[in-house]
C-alpha positions as a Markdown table, in Angstrom:
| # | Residue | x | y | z |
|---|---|---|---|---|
| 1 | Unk | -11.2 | -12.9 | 6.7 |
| 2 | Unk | -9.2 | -10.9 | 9.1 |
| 3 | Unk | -9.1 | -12.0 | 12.3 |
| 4 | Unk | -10.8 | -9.4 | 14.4 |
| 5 | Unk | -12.3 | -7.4 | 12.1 |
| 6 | Unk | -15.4 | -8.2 | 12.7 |
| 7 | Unk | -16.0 | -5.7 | 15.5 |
| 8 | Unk | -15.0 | -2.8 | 12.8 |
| 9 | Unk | -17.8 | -3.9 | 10.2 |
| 10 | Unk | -19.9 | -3.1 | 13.0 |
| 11 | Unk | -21.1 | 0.8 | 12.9 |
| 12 | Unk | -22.1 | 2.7 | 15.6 |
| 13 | Unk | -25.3 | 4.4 | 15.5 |
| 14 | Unk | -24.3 | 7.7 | 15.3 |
| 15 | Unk | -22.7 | 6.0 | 11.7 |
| 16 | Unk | -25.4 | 4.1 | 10.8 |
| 17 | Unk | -27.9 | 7.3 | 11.5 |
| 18 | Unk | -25.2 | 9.4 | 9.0 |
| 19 | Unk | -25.8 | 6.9 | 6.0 |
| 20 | Unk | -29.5 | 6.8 | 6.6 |
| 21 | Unk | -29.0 | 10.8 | 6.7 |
| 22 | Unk | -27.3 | 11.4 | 3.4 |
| 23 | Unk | -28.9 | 8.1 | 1.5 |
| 24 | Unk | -25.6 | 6.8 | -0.2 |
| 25 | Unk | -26.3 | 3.6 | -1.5 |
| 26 | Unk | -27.5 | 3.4 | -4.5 |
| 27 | Unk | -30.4 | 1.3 | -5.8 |
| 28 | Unk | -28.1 | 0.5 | -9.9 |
| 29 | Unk | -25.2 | -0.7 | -9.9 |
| 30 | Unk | -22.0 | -0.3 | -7.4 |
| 31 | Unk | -18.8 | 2.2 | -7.4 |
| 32 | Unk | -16.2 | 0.7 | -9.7 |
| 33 | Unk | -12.7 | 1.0 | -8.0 |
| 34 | Unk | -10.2 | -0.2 | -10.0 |
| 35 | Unk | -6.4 | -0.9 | -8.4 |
| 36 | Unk | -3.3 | -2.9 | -9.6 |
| 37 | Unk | -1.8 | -5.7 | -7.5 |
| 38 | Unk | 1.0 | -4.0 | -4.7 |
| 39 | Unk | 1.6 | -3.1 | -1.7 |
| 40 | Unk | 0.1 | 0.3 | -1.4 |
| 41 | Unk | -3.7 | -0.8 | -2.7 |
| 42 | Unk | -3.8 | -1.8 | 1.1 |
| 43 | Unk | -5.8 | 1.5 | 2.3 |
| 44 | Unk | -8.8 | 0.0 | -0.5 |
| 45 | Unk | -8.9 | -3.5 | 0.4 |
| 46 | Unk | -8.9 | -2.8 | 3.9 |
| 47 | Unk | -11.6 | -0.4 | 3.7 |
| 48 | Unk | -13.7 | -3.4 | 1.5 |
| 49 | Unk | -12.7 | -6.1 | 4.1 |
| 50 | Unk | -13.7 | -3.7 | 7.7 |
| 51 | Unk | -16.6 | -2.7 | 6.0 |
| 52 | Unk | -15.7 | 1.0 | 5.8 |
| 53 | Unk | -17.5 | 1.7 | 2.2 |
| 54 | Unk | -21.0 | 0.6 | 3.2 |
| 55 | Unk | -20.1 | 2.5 | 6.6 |
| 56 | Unk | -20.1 | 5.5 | 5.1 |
| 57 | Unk | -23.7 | 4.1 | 2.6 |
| 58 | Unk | -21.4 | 3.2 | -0.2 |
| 59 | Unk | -21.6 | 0.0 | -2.4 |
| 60 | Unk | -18.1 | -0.3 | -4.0 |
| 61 | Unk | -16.8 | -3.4 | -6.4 |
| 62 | Unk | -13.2 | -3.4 | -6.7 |
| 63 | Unk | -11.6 | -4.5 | -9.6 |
| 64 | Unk | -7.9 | -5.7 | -9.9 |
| 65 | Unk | -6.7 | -4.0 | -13.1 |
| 66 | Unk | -3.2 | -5.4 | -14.8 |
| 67 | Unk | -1.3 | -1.8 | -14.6 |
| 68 | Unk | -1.4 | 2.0 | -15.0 |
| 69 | Unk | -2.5 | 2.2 | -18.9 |
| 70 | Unk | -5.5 | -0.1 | -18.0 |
| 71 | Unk | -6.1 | 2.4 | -15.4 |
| 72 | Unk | -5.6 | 5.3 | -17.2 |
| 73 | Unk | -8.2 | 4.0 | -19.9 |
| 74 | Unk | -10.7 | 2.6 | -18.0 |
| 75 | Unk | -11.3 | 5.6 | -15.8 |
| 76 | Unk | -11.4 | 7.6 | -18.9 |
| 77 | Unk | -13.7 | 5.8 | -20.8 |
| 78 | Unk | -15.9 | 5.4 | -17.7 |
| 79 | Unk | -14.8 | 1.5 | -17.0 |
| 80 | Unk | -14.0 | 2.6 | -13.5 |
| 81 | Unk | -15.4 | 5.1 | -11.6 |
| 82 | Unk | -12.3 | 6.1 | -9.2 |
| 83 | Unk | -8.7 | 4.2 | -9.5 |
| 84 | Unk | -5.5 | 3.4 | -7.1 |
| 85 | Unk | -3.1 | 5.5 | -9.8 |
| 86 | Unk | 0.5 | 6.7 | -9.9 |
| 87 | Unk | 0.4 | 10.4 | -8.6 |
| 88 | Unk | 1.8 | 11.7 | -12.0 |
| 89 | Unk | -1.1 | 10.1 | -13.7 |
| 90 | Unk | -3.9 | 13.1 | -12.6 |
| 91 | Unk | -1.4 | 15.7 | -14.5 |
| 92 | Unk | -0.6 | 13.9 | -17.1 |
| 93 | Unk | -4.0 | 12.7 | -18.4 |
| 94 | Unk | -5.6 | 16.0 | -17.6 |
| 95 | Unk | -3.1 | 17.2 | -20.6 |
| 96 | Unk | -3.4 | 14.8 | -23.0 |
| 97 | Unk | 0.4 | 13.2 | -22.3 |
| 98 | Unk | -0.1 | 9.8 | -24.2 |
| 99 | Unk | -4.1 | 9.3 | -23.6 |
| 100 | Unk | -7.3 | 11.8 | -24.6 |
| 101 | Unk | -6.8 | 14.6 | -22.9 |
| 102 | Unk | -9.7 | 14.3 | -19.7 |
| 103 | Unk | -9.7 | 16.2 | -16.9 |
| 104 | Unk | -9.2 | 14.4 | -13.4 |
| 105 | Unk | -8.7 | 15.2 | -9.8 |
| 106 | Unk | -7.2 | 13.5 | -6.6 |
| 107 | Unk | -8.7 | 14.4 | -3.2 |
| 108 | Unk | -6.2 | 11.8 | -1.0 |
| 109 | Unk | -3.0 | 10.4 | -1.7 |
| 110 | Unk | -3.0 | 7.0 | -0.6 |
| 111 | Unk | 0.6 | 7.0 | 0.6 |
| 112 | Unk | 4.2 | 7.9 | 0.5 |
| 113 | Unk | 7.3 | 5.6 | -0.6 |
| 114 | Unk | 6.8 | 2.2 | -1.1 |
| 115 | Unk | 9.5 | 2.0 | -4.2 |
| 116 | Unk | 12.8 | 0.4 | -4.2 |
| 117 | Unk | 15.7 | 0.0 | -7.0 |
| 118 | Unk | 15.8 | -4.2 | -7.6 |
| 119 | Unk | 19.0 | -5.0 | -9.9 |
| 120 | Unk | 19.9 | -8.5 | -11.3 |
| 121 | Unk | 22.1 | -11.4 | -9.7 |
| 122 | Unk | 23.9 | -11.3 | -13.1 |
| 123 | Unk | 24.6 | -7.2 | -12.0 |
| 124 | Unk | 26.0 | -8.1 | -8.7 |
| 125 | Unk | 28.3 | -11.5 | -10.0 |
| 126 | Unk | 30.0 | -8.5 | -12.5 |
| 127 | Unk | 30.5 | -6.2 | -9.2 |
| 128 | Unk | 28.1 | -3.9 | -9.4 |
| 129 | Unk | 27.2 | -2.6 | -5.9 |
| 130 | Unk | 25.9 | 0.8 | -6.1 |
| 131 | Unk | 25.2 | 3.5 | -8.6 |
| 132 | Unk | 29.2 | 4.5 | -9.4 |
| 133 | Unk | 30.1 | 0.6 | -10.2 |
| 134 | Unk | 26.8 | 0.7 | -12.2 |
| 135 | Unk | 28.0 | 2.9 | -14.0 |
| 136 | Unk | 31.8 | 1.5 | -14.6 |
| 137 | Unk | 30.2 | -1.8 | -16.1 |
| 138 | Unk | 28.1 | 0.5 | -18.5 |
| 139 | Unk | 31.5 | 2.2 | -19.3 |
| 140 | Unk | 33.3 | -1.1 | -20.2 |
| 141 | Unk | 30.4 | -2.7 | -21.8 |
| 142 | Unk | 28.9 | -2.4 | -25.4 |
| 143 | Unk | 25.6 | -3.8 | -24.0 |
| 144 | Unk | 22.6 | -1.5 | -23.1 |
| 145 | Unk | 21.3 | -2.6 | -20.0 |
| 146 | Unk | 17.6 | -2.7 | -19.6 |
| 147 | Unk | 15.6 | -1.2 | -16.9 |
| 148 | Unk | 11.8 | -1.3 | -16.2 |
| 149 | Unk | 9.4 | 1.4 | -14.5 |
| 150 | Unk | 6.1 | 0.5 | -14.0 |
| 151 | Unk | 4.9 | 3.6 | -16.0 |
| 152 | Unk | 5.8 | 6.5 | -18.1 |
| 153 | Unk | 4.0 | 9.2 | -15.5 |
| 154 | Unk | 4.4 | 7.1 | -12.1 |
| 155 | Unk | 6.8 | 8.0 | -9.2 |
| 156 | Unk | 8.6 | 4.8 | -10.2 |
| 157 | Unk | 10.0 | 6.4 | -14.1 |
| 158 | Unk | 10.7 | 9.8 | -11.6 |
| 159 | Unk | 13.2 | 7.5 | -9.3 |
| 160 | Unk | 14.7 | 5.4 | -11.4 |
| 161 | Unk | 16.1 | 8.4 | -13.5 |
| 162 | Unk | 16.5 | 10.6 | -10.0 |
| 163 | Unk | 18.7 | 7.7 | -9.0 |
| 164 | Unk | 20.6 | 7.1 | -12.4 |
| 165 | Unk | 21.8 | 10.5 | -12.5 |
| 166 | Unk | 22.5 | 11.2 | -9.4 |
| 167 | Unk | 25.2 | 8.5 | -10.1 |
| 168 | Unk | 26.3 | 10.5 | -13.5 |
| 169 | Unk | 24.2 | 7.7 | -15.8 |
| 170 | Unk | 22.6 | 9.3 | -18.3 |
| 171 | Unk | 18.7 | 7.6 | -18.1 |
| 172 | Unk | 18.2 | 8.3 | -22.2 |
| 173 | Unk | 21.3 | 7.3 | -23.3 |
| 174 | Unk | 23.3 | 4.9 | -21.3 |
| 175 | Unk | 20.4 | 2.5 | -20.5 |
| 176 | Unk | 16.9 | 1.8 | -21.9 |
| 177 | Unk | 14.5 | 2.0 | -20.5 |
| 178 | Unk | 11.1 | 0.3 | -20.9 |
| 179 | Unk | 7.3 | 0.2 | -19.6 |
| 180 | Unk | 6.2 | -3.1 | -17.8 |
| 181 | Unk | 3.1 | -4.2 | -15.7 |
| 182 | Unk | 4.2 | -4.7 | -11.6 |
| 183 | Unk | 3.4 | -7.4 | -11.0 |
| 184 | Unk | 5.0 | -8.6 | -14.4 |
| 185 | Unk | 8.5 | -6.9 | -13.4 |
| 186 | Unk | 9.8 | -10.1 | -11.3 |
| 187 | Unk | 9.0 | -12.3 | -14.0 |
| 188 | Unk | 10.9 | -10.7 | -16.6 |
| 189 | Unk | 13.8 | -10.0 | -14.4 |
| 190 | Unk | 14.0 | -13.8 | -13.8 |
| 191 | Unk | 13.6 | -14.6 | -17.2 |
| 192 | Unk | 16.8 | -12.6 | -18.0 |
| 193 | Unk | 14.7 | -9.9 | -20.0 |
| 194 | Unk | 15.4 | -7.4 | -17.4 |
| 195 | Unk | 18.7 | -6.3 | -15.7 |
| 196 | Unk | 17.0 | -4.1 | -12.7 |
| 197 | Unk | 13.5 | -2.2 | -12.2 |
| 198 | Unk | 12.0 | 0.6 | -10.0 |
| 199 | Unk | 8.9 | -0.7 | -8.8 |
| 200 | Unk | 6.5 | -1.1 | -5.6 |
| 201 | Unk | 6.4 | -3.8 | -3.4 |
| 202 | Unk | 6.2 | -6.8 | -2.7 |
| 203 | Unk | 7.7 | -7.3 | -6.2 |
| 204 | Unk | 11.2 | -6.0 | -5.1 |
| 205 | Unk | 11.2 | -8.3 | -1.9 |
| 206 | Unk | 10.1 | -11.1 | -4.3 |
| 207 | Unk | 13.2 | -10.8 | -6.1 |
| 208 | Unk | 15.4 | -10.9 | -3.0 |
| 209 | Unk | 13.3 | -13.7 | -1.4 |
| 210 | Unk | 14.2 | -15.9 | -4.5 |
| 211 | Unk | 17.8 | -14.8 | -5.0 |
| 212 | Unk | 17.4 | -13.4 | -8.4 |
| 213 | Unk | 17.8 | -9.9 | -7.8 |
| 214 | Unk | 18.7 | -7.2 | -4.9 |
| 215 | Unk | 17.7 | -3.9 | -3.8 |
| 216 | Unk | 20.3 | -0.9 | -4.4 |
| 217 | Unk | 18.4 | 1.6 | -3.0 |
| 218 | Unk | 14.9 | 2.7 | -1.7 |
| 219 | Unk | 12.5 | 5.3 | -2.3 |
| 220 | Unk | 13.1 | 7.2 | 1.0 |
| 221 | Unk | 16.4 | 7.6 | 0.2 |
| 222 | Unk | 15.9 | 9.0 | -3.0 |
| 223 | Unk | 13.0 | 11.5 | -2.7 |
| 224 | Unk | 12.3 | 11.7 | 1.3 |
| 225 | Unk | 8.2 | 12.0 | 1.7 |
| 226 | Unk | 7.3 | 11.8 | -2.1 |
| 227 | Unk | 3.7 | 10.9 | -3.2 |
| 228 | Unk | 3.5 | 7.7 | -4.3 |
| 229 | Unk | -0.5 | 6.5 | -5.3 |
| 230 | Unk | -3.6 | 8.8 | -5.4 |
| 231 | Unk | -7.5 | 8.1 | -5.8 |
| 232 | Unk | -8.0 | 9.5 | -9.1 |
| 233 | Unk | -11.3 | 10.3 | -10.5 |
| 234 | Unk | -12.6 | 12.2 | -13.8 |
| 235 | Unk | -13.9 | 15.9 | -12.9 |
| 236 | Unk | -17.1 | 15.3 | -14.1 |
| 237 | Unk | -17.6 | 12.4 | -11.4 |
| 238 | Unk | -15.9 | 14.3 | -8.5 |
| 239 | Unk | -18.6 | 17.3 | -9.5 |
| 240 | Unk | -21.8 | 15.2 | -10.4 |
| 241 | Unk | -21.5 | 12.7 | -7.6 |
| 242 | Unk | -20.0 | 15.1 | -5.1 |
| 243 | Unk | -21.4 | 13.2 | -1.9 |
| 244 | Unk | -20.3 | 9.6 | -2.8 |
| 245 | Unk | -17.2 | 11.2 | -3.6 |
| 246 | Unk | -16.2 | 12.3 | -0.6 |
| 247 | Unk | -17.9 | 9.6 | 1.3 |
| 248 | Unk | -15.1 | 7.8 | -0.5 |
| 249 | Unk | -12.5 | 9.8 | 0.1 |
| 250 | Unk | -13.7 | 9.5 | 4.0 |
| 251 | Unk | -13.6 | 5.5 | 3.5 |
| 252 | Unk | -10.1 | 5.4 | 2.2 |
| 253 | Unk | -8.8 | 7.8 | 4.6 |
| 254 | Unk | -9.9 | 5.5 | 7.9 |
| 255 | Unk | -8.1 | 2.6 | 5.7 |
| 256 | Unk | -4.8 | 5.0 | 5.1 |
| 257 | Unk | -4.6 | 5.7 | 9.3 |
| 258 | Unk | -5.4 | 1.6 | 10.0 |
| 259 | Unk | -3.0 | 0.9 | 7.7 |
| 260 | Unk | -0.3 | 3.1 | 9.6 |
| 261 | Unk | -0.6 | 1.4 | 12.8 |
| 262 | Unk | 2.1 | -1.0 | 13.6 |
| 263 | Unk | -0.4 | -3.4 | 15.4 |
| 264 | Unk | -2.5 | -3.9 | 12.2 |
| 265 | Unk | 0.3 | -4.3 | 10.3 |
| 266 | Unk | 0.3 | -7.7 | 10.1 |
| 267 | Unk | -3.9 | -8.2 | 9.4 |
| 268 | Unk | -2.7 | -5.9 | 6.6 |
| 269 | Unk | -0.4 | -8.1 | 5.1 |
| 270 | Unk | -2.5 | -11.6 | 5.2 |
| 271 | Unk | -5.5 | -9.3 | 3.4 |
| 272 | Unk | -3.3 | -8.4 | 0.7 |
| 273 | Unk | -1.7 | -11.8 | 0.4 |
| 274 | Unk | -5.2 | -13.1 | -0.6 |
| 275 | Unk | -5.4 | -14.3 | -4.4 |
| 276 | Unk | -8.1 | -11.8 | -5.2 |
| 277 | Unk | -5.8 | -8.8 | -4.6 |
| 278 | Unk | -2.4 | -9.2 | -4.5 |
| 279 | Unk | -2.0 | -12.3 | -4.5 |
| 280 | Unk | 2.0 | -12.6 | -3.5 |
| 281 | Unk | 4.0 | -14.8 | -0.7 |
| 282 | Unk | 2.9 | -13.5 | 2.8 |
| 283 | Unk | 7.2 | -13.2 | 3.5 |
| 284 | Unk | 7.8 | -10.8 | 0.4 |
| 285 | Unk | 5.0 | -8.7 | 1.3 |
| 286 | Unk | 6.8 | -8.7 | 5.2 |
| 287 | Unk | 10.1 | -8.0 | 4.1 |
| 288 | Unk | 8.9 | -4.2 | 3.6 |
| 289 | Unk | 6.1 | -3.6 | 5.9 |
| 290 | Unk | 7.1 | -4.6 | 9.8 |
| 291 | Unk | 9.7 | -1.5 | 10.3 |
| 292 | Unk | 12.8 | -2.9 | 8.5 |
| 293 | Unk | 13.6 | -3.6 | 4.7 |
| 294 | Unk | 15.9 | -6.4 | 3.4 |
| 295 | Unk | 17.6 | -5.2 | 0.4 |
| 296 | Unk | 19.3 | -8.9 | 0.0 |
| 297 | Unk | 23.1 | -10.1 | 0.2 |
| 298 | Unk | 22.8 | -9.6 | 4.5 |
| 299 | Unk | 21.5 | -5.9 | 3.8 |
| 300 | Unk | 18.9 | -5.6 | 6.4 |
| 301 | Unk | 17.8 | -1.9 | 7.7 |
| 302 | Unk | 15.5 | -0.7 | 9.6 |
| 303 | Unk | 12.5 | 1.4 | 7.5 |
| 304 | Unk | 9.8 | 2.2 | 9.9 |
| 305 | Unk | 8.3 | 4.9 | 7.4 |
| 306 | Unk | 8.9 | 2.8 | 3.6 |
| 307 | Unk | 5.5 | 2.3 | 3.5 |
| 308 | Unk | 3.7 | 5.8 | 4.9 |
| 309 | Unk | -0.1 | 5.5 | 4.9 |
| 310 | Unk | -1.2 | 8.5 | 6.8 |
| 311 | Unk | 1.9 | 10.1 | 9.5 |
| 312 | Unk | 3.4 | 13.0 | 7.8 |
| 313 | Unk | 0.2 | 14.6 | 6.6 |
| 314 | Unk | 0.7 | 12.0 | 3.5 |
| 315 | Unk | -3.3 | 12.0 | 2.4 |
| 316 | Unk | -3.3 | 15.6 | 2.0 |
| 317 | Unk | -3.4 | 17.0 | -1.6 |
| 318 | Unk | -1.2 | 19.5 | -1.2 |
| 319 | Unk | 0.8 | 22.1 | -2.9 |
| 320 | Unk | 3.8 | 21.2 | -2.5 |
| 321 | Unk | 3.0 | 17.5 | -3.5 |
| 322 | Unk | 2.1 | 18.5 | -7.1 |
| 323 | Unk | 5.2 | 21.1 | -7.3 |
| 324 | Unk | 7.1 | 18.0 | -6.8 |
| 325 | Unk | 5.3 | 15.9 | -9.6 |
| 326 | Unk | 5.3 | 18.9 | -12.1 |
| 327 | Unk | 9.3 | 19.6 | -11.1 |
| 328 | Unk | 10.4 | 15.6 | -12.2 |
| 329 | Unk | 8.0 | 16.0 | -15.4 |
| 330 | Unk | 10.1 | 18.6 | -16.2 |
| 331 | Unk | 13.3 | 17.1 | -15.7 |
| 332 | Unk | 12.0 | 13.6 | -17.1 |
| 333 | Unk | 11.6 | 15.5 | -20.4 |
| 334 | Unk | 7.2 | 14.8 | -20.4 |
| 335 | Unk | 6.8 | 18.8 | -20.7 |
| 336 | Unk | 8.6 | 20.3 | -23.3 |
| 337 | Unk | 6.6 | 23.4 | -22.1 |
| 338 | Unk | 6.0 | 23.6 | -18.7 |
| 339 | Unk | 3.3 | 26.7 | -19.4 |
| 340 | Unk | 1.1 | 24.0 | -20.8 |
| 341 | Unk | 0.1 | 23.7 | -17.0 |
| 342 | Unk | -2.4 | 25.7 | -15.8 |
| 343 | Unk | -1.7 | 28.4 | -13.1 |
| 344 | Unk | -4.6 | 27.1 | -10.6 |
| 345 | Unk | -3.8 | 23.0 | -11.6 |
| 346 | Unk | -2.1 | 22.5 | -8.2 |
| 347 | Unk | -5.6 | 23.6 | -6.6 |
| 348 | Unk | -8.2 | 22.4 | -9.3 |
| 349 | Unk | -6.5 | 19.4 | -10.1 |
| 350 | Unk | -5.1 | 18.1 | -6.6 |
| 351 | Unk | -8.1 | 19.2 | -4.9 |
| 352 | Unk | -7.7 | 20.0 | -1.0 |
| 353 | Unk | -10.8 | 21.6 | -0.5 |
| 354 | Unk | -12.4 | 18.2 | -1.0 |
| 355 | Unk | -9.6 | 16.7 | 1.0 |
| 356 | Unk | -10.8 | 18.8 | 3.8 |
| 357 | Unk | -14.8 | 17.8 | 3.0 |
| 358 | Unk | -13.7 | 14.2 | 3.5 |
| 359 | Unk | -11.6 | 15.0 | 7.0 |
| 360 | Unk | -14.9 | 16.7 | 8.5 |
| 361 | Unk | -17.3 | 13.9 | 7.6 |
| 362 | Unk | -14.7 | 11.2 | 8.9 |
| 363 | Unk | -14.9 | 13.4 | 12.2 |
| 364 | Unk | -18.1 | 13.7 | 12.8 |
| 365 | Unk | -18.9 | 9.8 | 11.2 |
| 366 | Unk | -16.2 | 7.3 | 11.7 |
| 367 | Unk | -17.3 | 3.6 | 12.2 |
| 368 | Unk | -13.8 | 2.7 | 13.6 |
């Protein structure tokens, strides 16, 4: 349990009259929210461990999922009801890229950054310190390095190539790369089936902490302010179960702005430590989320925004955040025709009206 949190579970009873009001909880069964084991699932195990779902008359199961595919599946097949999902992930299965096309919608983005570029011991003992020597060992070397991103439509595929050829590395030809489960990366790095990954933390810090790989860059300094998860939901449930929606929404959005505070910071990281959600080393999930970031070999900055949870308008759906998805679809090669998107998809698909639902019933009904 986290110490102190007892006094948030605890609604007021202008809270407690506002579940009573809209009758919420349901008599079958509860929400299924599915996430996968990082980092930035923080906002949803927070809101399960202050109590914030049933504050707003909502009874939620999470359920730990192994990566984005599962994800992907489940809330398409009905398995989950609402998912922790890469922010690409809401386009892409709307379309039909690599799934049954099924139309889904985000009304919050969880949070911004959170990514970081891990390479191989093996990389740095052959002098590779950055992008440009990167790419002088791939020039004098006849063996295709390997690189994993945690999913063919996540912010983590978008960076990784962003980075790559922004150092003149060609991502489809001078490297392969290949789809693996987060919290799967470290393990394969270690186990030499890897030479470097874009993923979220802690599983970057976990490399550093054990000395088999370090960090060449971070996600700020690759894409400033990109979205990083969502809450994604099929349309069909964001339409038929409009109120538990955007009680939800209104949940996770008092999670994103705890999670943002410095002083909770640390309550943050011993929740997500637990074995039933992330389930990492208390230090690796530190190394990222106390204002500095340790990219290994005595490479220690200060990062007070790597992990955004709520400054910066980050939960907002907004235009500009699905421009940016569409815009590194379009130069990862995922739409051959970009006309394939709908005019209105930055509206019907990230959806800020309900964004702004959530905002007003957080106002008028926050437990914290």
């Amino acid at each position: 349990m986290i110490e102190g949190a007892g006094r948030f579970r605890r609604m007021s009873s202008r809270s407690q009259s506002n579940t009573a009001k809209h009758g919420l909880l349901r008599q079958g069964r509860p929400l299924w929210l599915g996430f996968v084991a990082l980092s930035d699932c923080a906002p949803i195990v927070i809101a399960e461990k202050l109590g914030l779902f049933a504050a707003y008359g909502l009874r939620v199961e999470l359920r730990r999922e192994v990566g984005w595919a599962t994800i992907r599946d489940k809330v398409i097949t009905g398995e989950l009801d609402a998912a922790h999902a890469p922010v690409g992930t809401v386009i892409a299965t709307t379309l039909g890229l690599g799934c049954v096309a099924t139309r889904c919608v985000t009304a919050l983005v969880l949070n911004l950054h959170g990514n970081a570029v891990t390479l191989s011991e093996r990389l740095w003992r052959e002098g590779v310190r950055d992008g440009e020597t990167l790419r002088a060992l791939i020039a004098r070397t006849s063996e295709l390095l390997t690189f994993g991103v945690a999913f063919q439509f996540s912010s983590h595929n978008f960076l990784l190539r962003e980075w790559l050829r922004t150092s003149e590395i060609d991502p489809d030809r001078d490297v392969r790369l290949v789809v693996v489960p987060p919290p799967q990366m470290f393990p394969n790095l270690e186990a030499g089936h890897l030479d470097g990954y874009c993923v979220g933390e802690p599983w970057n810090s976990l490399a550093v902490l054990s000395r088999k790989g370090w960090c060449v860059a971070a996600s700020p300094e690759i894409a400033r302010n990109h979205p990083e998860k969502v809450l994604m939901v099929r349309e069909d449930f964001a339409e038929e179960r409009a109120q538990e929606h955007v009680a939800l929404v209104a949940a996770l959005l008092e999670a994103c702005r705890f999670c943002d505070q410095p002083e909770n910071r640390e309550r943050v990281i011993e929740t997500l430590a637990l074995p039933e959600y992330v389930n990492a080393p208390i230090h690796a999930l530190r190394m990222s989320m106390c204002g500095s970031f340790d990219f290994g070999h005595g490479r220690v900055e200060k990062y007070p925004d790597f992990n955004v949870f709520s400054r910066d308008n980050a939960n907002e759906p907004s235009q500009a955040k699905f421009d940016w998805v569409v815009q590194q679809m379009n130069a990862s090669g995922m739409l051959q025709d970009s006309a394939i998107v709908p005019e209105n998809a930055a509206t019907t698909l990230f959806r800020p009206d309900l964004y702004e639902r959530a905002v007003q019933l957080m106002e008028h009904s926050s437990p914290l």
